[in-house]
C-alpha positions as CSV (number, residue, x, y, z in Angstrom):
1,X,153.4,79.7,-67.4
2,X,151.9,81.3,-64.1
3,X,154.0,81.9,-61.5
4,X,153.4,80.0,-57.8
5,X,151.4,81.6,-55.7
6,X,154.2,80.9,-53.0
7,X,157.0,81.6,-54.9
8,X,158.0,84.7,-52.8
9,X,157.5,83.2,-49.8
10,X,160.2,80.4,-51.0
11,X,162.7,82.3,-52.4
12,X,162.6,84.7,-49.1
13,X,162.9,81.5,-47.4
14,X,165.3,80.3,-49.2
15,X,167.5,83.3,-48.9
16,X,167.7,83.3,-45.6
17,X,168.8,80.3,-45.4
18,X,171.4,80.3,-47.8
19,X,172.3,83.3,-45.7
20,X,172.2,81.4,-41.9
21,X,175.1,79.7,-40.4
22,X,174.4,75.6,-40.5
23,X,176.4,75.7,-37.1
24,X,174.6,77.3,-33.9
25,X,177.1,80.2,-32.8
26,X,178.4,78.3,-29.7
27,X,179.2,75.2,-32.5
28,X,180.8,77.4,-34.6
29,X,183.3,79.2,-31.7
30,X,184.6,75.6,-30.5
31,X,184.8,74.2,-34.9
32,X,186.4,77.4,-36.0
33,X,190.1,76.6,-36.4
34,X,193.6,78.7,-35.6
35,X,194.9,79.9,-38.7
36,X,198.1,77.9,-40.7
37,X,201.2,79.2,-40.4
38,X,202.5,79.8,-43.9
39,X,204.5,77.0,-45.8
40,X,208.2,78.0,-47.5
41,X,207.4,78.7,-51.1
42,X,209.4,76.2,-52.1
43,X,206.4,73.9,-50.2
44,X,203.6,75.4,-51.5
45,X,205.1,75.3,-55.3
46,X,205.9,71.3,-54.7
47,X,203.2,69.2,-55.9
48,X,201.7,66.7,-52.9
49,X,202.7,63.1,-53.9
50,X,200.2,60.9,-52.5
51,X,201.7,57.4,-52.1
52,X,199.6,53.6,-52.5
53,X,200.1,51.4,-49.8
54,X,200.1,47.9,-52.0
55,X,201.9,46.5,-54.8
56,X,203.1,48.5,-57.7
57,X,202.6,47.3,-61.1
58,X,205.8,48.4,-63.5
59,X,204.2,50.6,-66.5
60,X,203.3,48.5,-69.2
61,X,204.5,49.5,-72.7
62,X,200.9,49.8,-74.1
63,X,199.1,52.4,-76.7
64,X,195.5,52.9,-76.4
65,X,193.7,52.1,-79.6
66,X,190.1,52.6,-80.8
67,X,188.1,49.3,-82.1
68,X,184.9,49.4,-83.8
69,X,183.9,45.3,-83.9
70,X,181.0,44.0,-85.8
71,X,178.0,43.4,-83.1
72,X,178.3,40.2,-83.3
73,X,182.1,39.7,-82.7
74,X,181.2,41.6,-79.7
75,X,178.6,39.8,-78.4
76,X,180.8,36.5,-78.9
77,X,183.9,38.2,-77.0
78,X,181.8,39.4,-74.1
79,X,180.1,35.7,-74.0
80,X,183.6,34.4,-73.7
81,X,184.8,37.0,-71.2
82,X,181.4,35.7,-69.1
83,X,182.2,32.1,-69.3
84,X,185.3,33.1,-67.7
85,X,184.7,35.2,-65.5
86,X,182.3,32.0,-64.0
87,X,185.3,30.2,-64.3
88,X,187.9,32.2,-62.9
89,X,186.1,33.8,-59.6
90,X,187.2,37.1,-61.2
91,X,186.3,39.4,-63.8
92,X,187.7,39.3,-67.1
93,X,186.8,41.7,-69.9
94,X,186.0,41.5,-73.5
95,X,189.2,43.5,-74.2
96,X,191.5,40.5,-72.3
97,X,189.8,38.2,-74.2
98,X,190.7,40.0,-77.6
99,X,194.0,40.6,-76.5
100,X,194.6,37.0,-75.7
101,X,193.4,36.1,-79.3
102,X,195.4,38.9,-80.8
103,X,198.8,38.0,-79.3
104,X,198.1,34.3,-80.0
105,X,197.6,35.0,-83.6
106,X,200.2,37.5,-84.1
107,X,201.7,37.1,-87.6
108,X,205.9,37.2,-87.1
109,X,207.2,40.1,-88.6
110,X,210.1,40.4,-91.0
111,X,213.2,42.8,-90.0
C-alpha cells in the first residue's frame, strides 16, 4: 500500500498537538490547583465507601446458574415476559417469568 502523500505533514501536525496545552497559558495559571496536603496513611490505605441515597434491598440468598433453553421455550418465555410487561407498566424479564414457573412447580423435597 502507498503511503499518503500528506502523511508527514499529519503526523507533524499531529505531534504538535499532542504536544500543545488545550488551555491558553493565562487559562491554565487561574485552573491549575494548590497541591493536597497529604492524608494519614491510615486514610489513604481505607477503601472510599460510597453510600446510595434510596432504599436498600437485604441480599438475597441466590446462586447464579447457567441455562441453555430450547429456542422455542425461549421465545415462549420472552412472549410472556412481553405480555406483561404491557400489563404491568414495568419491565419484566424472561428470567422472572422462569423463576415464577420454577418456584410454582417446585417438587417438595424429602428430609
Amino acid at each position: 500500500m502507498k503511503p499518503t502523500r500528506d502523511a508527514a505533514a499529519l503526523a507533524a501536525s499531529l505531534t504538535s498537538a499532542a504536544n500543545a496545552s488545550l488551555l491558553p497559558e493565562r487559562a491554565a495559571a487561574v485552573v491549575a490547583l494548590p497541591p493536597r496536603p497529604e492524608a494519614p496513611a491510615e486514610e489513604a490505605d481505607a477503601p472510599r465507601v460510597i453510600k446510595k441515597a434510596g432504599k436498600v434491598k437485604p441480599a438475597a440468598d441466590t446462586v447464579g446458574i447457567t441455562l441453555r433453553p430450547e429456542r422455542e421455550l425461549l421465545n415462549r418465555y420472552t412472549m410472556a415476559a412481553a405480555e406483561r410487561t404491557k400489563k404491568e407498566g414495568r419491565v419484566v424479564s424472561a428470567q422472572e417469568i422462569m423463576l415464577e414457573v420454577l418456584q410454582r412447580g417446585r417438587p417438595q423435597v424429602q428430609s
